[in-house]
PyMOL Python script that loads the backbone (N, CA, C, O; Angstrom):
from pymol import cmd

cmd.read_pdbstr("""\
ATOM      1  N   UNK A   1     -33.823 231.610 -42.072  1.00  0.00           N
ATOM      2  CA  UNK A   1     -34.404 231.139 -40.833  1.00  0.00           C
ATOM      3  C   UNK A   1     -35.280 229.921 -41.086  1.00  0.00           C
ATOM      4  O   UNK A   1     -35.145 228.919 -40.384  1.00  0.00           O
ATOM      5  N   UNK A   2     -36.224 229.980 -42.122  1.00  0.00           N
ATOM      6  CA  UNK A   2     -37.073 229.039 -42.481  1.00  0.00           C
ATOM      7  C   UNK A   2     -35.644 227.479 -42.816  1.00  0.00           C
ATOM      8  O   UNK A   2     -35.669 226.385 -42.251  1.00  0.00           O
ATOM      9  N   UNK A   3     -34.906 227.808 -43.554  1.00  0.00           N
ATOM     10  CA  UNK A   3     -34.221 226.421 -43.665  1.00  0.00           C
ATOM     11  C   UNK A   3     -34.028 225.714 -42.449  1.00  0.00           C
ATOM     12  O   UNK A   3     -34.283 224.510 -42.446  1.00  0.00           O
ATOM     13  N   UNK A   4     -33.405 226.552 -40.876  1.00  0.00           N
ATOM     14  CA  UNK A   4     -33.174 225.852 -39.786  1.00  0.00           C
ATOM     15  C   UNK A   4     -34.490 225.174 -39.209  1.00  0.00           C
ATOM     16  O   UNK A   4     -34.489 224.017 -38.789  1.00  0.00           O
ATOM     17  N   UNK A   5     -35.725 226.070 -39.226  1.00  0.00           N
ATOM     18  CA  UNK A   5     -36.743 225.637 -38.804  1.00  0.00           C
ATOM     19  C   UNK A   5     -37.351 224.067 -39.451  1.00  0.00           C
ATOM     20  O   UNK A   5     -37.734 223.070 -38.840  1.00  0.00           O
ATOM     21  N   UNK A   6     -37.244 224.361 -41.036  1.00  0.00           N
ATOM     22  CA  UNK A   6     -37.183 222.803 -41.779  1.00  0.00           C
ATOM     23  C   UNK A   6     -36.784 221.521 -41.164  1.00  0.00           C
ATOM     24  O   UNK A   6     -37.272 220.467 -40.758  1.00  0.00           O
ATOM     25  N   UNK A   7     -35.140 222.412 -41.359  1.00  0.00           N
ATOM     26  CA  UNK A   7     -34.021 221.021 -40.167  1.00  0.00           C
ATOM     27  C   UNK A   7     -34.560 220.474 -39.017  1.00  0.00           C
ATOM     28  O   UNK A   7     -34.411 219.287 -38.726  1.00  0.00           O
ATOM     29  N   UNK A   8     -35.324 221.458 -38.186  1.00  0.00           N
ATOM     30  CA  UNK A   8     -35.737 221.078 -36.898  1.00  0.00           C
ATOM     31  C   UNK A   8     -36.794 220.191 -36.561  1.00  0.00           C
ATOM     32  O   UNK A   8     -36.895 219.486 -35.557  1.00  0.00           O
ATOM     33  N   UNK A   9     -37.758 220.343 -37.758  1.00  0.00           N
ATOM     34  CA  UNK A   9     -39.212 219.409 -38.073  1.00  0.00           C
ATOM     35  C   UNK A   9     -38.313 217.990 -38.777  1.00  0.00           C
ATOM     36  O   UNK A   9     -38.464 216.830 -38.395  1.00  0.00           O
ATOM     37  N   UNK A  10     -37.672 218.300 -39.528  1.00  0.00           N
ATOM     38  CA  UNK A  10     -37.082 217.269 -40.012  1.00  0.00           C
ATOM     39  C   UNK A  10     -36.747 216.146 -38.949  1.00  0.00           C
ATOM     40  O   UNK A  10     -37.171 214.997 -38.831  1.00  0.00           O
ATOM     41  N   UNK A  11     -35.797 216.914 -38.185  1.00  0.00           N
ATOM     42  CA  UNK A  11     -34.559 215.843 -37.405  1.00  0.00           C
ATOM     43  C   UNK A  11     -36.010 215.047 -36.494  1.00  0.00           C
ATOM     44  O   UNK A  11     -36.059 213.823 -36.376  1.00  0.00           O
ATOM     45  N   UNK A  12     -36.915 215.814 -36.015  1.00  0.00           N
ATOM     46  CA  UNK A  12     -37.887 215.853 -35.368  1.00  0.00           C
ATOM     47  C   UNK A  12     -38.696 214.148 -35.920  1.00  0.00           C
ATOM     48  O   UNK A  12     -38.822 213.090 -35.305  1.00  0.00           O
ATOM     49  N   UNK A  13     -39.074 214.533 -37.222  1.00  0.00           N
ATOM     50  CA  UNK A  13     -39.755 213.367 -37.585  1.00  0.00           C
ATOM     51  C   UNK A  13     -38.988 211.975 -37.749  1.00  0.00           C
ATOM     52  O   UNK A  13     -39.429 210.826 -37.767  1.00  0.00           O
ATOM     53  N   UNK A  14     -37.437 212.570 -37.884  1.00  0.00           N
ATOM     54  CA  UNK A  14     -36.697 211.366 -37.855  1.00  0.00           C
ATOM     55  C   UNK A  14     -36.450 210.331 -36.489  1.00  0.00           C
ATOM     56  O   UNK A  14     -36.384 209.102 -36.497  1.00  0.00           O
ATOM     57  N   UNK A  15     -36.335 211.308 -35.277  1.00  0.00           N
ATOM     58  CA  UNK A  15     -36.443 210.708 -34.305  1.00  0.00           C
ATOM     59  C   UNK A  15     -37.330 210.308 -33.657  1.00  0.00           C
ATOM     60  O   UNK A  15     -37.137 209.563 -32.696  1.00  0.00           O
ATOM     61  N   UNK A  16     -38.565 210.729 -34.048  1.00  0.00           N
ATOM     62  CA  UNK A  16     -39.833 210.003 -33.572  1.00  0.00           C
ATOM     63  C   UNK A  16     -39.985 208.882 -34.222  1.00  0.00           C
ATOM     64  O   UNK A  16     -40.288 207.915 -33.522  1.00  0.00           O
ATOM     65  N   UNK A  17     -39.803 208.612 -35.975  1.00  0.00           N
ATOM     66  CA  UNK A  17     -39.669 207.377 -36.883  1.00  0.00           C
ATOM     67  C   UNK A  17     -38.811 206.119 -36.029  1.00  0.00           C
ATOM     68  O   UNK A  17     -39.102 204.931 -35.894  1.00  0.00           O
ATOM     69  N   UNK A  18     -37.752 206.835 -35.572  1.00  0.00           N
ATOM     70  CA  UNK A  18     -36.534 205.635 -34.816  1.00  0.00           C
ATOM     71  C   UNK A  18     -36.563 205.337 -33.519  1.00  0.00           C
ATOM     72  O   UNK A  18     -36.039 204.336 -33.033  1.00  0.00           O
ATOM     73  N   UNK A  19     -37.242 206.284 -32.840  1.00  0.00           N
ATOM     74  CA  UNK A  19     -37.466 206.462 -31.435  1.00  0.00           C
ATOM     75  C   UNK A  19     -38.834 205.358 -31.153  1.00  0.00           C
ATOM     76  O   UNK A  19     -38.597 204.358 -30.476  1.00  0.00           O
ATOM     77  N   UNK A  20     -40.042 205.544 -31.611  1.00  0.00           N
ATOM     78  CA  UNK A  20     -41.402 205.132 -31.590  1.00  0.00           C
ATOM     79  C   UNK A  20     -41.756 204.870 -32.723  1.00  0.00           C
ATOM     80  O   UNK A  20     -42.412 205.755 -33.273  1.00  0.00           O
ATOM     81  N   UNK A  21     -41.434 203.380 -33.652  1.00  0.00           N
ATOM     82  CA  UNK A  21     -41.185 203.052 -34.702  1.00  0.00           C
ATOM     83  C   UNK A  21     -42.959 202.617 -35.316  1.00  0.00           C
ATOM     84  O   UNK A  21     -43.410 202.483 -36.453  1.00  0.00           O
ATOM     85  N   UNK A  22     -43.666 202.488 -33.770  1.00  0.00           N
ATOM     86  CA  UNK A  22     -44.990 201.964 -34.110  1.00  0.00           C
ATOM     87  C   UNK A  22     -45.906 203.252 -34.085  1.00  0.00           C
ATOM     88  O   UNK A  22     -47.083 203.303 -34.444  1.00  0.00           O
ATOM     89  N   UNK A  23     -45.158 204.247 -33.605  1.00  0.00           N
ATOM     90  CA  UNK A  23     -46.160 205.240 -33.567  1.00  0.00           C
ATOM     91  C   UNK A  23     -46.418 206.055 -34.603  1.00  0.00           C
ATOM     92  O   UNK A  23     -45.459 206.576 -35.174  1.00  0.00           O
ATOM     93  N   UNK A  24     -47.747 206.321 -35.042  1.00  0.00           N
ATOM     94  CA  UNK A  24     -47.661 206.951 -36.287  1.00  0.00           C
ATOM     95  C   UNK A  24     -48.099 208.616 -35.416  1.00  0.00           C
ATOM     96  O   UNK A  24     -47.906 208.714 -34.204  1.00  0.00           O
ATOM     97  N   UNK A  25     -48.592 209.619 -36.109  1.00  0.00           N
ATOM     98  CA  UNK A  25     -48.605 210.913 -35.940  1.00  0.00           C
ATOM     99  C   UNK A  25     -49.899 211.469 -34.825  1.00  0.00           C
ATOM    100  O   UNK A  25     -50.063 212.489 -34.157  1.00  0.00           O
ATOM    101  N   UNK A  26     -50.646 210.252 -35.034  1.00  0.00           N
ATOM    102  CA  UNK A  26     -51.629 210.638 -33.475  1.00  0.00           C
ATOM    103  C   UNK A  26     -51.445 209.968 -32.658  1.00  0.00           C
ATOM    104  O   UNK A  26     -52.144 210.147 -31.661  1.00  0.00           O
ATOM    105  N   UNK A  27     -50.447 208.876 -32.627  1.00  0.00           N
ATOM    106  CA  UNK A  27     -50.064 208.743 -31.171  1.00  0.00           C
ATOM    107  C   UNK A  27     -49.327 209.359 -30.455  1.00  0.00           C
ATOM    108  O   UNK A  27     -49.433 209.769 -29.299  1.00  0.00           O
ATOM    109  N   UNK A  28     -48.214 209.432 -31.535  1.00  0.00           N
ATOM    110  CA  UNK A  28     -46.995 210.534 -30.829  1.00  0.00           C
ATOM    111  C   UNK A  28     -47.284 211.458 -30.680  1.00  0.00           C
ATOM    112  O   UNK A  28     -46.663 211.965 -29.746  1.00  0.00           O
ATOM    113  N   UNK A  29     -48.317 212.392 -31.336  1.00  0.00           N
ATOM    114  CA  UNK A  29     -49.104 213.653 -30.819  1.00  0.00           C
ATOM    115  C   UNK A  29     -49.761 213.555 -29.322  1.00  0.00           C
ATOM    116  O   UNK A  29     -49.576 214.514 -28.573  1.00  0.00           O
ATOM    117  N   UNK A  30     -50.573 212.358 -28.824  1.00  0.00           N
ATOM    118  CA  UNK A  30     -50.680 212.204 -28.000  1.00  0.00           C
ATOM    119  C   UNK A  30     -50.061 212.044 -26.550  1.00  0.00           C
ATOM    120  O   UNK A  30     -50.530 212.319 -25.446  1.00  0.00           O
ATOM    121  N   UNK A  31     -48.872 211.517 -26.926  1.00  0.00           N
ATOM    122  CA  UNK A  31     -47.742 211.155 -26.260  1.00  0.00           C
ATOM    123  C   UNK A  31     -47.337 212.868 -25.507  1.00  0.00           C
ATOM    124  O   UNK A  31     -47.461 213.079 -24.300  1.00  0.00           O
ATOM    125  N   UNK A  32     -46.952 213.716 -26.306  1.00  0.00           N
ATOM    126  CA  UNK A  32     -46.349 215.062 -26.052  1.00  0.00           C
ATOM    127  C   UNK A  32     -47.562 215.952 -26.251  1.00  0.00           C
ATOM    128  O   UNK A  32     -47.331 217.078 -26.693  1.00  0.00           O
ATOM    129  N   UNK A  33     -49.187 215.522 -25.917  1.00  0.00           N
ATOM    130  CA  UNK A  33     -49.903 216.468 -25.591  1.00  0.00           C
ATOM    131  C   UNK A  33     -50.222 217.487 -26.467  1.00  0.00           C
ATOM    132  O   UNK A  33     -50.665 218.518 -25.962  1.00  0.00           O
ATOM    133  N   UNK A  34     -50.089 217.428 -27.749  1.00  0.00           N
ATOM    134  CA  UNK A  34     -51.202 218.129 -28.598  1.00  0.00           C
ATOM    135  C   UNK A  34     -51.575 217.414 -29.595  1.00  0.00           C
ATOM    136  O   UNK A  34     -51.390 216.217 -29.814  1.00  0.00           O
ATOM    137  N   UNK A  35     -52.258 218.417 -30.352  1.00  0.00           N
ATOM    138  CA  UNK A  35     -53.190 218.157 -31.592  1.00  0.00           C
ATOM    139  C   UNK A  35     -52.272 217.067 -32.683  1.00  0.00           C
ATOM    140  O   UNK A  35     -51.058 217.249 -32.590  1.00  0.00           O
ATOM    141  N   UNK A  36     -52.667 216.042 -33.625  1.00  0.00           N
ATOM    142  CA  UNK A  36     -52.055 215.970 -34.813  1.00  0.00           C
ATOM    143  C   UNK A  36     -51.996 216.850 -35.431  1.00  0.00           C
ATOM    144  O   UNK A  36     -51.049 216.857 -36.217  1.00  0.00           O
ATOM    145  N   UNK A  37     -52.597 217.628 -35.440  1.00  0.00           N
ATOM    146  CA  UNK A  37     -52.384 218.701 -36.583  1.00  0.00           C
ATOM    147  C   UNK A  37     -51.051 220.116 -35.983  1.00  0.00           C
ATOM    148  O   UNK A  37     -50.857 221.158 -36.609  1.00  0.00           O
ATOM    149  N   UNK A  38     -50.561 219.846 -35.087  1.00  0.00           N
ATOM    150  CA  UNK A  38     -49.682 220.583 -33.905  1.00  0.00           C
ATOM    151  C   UNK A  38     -48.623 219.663 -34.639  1.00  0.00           C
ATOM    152  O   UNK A  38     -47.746 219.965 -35.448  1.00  0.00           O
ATOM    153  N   UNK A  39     -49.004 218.383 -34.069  1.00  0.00           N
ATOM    154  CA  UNK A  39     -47.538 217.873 -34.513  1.00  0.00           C
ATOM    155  C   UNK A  39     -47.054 217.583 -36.184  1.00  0.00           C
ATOM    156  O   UNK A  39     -45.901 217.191 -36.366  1.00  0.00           O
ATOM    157  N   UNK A  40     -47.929 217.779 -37.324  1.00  0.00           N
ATOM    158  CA  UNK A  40     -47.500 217.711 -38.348  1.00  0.00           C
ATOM    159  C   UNK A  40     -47.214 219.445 -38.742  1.00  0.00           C
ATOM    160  O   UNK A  40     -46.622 219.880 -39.730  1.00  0.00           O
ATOM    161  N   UNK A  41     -47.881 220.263 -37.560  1.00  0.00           N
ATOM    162  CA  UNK A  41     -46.986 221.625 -37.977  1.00  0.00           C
ATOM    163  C   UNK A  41     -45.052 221.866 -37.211  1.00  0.00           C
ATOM    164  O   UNK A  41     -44.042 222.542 -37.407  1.00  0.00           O
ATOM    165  N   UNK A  42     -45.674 220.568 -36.134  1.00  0.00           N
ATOM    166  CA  UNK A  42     -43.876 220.601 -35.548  1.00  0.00           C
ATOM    167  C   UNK A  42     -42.616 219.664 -36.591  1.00  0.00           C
ATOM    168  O   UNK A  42     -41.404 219.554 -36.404  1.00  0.00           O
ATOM    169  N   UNK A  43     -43.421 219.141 -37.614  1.00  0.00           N
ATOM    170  CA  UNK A  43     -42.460 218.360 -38.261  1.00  0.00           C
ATOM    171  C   UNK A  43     -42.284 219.175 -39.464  1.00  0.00           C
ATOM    172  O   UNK A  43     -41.449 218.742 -40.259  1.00  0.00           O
ATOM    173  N   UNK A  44     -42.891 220.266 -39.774  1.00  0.00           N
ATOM    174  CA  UNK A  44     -42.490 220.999 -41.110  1.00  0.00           C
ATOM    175  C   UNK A  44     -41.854 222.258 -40.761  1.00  0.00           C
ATOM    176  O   UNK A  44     -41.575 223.140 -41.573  1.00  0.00           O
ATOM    177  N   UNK A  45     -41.592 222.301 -39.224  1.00  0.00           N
ATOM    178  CA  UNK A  45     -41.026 223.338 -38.560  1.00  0.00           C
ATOM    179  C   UNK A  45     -41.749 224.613 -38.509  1.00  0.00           C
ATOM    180  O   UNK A  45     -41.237 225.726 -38.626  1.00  0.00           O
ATOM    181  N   UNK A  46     -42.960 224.351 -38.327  1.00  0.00           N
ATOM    182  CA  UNK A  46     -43.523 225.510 -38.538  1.00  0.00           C
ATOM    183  C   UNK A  46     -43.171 226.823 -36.964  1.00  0.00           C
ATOM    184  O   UNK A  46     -42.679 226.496 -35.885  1.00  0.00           O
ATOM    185  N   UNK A  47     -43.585 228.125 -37.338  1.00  0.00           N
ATOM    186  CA  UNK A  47     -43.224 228.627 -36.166  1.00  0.00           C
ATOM    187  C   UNK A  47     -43.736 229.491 -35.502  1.00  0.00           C
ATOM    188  O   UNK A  47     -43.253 230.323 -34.734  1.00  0.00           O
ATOM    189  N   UNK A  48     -45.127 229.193 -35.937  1.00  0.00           N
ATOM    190  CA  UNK A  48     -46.335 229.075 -34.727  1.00  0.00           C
ATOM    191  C   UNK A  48     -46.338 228.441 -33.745  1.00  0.00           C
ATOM    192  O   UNK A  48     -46.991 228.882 -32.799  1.00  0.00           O
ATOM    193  N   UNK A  49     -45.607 227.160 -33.595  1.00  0.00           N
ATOM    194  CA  UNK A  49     -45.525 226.482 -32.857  1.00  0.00           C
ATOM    195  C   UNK A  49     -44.676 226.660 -31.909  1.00  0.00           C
ATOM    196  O   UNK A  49     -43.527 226.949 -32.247  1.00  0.00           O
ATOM    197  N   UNK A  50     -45.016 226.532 -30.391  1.00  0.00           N
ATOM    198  CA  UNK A  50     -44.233 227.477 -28.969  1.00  0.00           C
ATOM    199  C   UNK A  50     -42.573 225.978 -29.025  1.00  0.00           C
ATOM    200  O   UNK A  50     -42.751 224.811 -29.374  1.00  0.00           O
ATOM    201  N   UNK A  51     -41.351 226.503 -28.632  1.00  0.00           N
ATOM    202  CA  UNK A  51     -40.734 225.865 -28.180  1.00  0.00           C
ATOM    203  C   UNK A  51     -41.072 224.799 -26.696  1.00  0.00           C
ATOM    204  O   UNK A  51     -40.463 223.730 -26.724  1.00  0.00           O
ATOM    205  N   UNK A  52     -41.759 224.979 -25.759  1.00  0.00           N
ATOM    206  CA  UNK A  52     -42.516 223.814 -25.156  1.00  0.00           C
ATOM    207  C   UNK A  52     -43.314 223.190 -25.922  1.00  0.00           C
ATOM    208  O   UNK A  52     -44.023 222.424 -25.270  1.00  0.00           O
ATOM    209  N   UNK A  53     -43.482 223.177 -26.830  1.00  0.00           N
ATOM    210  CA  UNK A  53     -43.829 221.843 -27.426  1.00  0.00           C
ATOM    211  C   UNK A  53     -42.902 220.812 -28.041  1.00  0.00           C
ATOM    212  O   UNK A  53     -43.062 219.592 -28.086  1.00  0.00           O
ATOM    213  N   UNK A  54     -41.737 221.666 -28.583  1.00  0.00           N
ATOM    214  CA  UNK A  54     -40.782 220.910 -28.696  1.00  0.00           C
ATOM    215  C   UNK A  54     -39.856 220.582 -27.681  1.00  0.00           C
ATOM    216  O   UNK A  54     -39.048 219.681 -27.909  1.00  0.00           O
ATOM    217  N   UNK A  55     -39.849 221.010 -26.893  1.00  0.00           N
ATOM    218  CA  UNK A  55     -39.032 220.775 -25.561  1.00  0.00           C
ATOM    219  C   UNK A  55     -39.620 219.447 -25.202  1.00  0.00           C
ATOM    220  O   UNK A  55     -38.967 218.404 -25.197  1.00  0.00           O
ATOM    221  N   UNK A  56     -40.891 219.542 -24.902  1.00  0.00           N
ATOM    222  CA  UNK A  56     -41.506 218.376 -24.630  1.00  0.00           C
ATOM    223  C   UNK A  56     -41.394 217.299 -25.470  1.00  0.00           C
ATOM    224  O   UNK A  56     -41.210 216.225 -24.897  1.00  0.00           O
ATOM    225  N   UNK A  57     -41.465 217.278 -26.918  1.00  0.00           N
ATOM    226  CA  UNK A  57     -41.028 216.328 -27.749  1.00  0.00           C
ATOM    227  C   UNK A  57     -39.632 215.818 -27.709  1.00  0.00           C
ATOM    228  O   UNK A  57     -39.270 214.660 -27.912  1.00  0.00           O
ATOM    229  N   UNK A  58     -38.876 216.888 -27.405  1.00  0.00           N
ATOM    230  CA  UNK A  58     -37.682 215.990 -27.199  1.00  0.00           C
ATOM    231  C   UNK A  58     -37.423 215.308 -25.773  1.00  0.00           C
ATOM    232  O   UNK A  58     -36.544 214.447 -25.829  1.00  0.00           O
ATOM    233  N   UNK A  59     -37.884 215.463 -24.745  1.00  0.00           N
ATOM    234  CA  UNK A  59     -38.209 215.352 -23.639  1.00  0.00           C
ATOM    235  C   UNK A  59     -38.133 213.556 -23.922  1.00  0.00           C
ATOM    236  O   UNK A  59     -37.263 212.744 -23.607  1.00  0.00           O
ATOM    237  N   UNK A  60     -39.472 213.381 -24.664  1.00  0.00           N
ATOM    238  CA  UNK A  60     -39.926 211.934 -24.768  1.00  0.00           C
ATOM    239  C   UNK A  60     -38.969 211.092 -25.619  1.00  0.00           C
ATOM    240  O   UNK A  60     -38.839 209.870 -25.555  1.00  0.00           O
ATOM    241  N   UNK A  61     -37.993 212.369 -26.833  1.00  0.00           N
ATOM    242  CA  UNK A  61     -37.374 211.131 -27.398  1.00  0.00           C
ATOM    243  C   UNK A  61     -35.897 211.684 -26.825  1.00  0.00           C
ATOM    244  O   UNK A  61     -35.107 211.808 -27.761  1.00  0.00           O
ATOM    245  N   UNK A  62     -35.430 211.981 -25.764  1.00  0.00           N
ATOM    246  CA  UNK A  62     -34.152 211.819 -24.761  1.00  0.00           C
ATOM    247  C   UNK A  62     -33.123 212.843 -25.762  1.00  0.00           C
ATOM    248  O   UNK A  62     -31.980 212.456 -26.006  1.00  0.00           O
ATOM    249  N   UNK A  63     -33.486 213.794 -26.156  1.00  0.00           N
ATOM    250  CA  UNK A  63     -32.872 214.707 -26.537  1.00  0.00           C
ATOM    251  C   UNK A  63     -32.726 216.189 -26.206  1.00  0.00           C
ATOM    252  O   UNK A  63     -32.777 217.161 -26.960  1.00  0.00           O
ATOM    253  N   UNK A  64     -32.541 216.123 -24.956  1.00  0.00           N
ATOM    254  CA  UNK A  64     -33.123 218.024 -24.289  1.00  0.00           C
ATOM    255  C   UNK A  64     -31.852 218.350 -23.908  1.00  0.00           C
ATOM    256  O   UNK A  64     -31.728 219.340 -23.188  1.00  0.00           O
ATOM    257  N   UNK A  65     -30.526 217.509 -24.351  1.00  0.00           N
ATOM    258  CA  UNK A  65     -28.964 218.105 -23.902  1.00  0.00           C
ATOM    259  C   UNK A  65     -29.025 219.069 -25.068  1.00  0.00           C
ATOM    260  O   UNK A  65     -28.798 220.191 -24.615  1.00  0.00           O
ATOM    261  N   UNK A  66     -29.307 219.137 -26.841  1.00  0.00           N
ATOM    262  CA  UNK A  66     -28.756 220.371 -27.124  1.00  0.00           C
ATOM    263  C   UNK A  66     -29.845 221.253 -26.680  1.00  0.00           C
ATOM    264  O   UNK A  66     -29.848 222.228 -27.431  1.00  0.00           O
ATOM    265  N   UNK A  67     -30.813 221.350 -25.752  1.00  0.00           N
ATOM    266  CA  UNK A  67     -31.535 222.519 -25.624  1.00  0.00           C
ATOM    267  C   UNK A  67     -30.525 223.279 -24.715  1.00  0.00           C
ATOM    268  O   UNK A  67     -30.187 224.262 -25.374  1.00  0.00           O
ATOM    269  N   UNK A  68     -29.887 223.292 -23.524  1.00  0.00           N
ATOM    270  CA  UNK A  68     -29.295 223.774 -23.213  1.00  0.00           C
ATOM    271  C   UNK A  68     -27.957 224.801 -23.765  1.00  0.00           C
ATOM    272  O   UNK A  68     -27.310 225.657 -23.162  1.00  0.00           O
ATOM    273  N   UNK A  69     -27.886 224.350 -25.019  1.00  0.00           N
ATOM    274  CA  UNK A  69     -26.799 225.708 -26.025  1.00  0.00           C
ATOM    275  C   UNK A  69     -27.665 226.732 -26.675  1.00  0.00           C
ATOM    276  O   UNK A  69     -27.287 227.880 -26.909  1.00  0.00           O
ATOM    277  N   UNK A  70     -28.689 226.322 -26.918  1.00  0.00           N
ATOM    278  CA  UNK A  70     -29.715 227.277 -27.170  1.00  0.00           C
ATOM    279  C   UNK A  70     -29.315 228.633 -26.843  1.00  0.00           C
ATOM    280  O   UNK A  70     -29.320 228.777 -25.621  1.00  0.00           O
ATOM    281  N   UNK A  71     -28.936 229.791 -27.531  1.00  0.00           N
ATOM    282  CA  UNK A  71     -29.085 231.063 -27.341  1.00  0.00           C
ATOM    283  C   UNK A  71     -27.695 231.474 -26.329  1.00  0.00           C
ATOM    284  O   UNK A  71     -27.654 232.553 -25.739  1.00  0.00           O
ATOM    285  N   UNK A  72     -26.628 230.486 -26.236  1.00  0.00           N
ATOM    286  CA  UNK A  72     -25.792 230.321 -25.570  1.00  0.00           C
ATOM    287  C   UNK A  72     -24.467 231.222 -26.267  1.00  0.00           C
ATOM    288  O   UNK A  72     -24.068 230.980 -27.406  1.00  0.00           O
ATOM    289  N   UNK A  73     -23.831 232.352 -25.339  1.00  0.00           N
ATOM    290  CA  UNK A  73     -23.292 233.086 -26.559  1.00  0.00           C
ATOM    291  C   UNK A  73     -21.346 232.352 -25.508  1.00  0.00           C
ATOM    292  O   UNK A  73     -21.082 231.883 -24.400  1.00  0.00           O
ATOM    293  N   UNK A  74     -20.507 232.728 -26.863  1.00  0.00           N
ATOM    294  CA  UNK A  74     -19.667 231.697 -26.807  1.00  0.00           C
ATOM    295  C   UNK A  74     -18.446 232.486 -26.283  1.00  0.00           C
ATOM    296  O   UNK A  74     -18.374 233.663 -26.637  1.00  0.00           O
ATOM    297  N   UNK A  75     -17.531 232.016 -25.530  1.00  0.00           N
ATOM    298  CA  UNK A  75     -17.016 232.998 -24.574  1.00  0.00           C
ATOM    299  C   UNK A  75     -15.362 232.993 -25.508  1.00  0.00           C
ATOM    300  O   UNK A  75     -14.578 232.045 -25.548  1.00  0.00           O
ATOM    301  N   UNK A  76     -15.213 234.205 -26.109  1.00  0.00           N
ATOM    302  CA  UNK A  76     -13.946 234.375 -26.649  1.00  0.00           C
ATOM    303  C   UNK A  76     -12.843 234.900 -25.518  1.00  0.00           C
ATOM    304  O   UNK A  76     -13.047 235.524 -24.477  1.00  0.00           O
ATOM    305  N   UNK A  77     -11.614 234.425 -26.097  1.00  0.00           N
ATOM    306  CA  UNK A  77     -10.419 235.108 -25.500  1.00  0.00           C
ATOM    307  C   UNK A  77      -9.847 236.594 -25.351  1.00  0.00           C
ATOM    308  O   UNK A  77      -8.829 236.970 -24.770  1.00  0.00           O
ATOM    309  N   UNK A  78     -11.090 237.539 -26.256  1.00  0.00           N
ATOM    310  CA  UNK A  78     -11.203 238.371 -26.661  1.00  0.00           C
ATOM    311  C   UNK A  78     -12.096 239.146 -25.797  1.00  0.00           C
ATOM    312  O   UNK A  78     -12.388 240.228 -26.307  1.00  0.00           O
ATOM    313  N   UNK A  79     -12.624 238.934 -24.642  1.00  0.00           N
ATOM    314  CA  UNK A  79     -13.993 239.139 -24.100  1.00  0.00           C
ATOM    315  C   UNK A  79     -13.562 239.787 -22.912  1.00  0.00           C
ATOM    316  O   UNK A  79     -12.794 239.007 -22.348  1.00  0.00           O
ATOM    317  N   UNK A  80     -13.709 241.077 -22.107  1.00  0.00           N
ATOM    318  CA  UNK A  80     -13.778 241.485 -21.018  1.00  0.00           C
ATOM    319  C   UNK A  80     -14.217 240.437 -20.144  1.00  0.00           C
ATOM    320  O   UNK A  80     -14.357 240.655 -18.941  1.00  0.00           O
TER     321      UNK A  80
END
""", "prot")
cmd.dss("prot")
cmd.show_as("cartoon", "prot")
cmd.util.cbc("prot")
cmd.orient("prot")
């Protein structure tokens, strides 16, 4: 579980790097409304941290289409 959560802080810091190239970690914290110290726990994926906060982060950098597969179970041919 911890590896996906990694991925997620990861992809996270990457698109804020490419997204808001001038912003360093207290602006973009500012930007999506919490702490720096919130957002350097959202970039190591930590998971204390509520999914509205990342919702909201992706919000700002135009990425909230894969939130919608989220928890999305997948409809087999096999399925009543």
């Amino acid at each position: 579980m911890t590896d996906h959560l990694e991925q997620l802080g990861a992809n996270l810091r990457t698109a804020r790097k490419r997204r808001y190239p001038h912003d360093g970690l207290a602006a973009f914290a500012l930007r999506i409304g919490v702490s720096r110290a919130t957002l350097q726990k959202m970039e190591k994926g930590d998971l204390s941290v509520g999914i509205g906060k990342y919702y909201r982060a992706a919000e700002l950098l135009r990425l909230t289409e894969p939130f919608t597969g989220l928890l999305r179970v997948q409809e087999s041919l096999f399925d009543d």
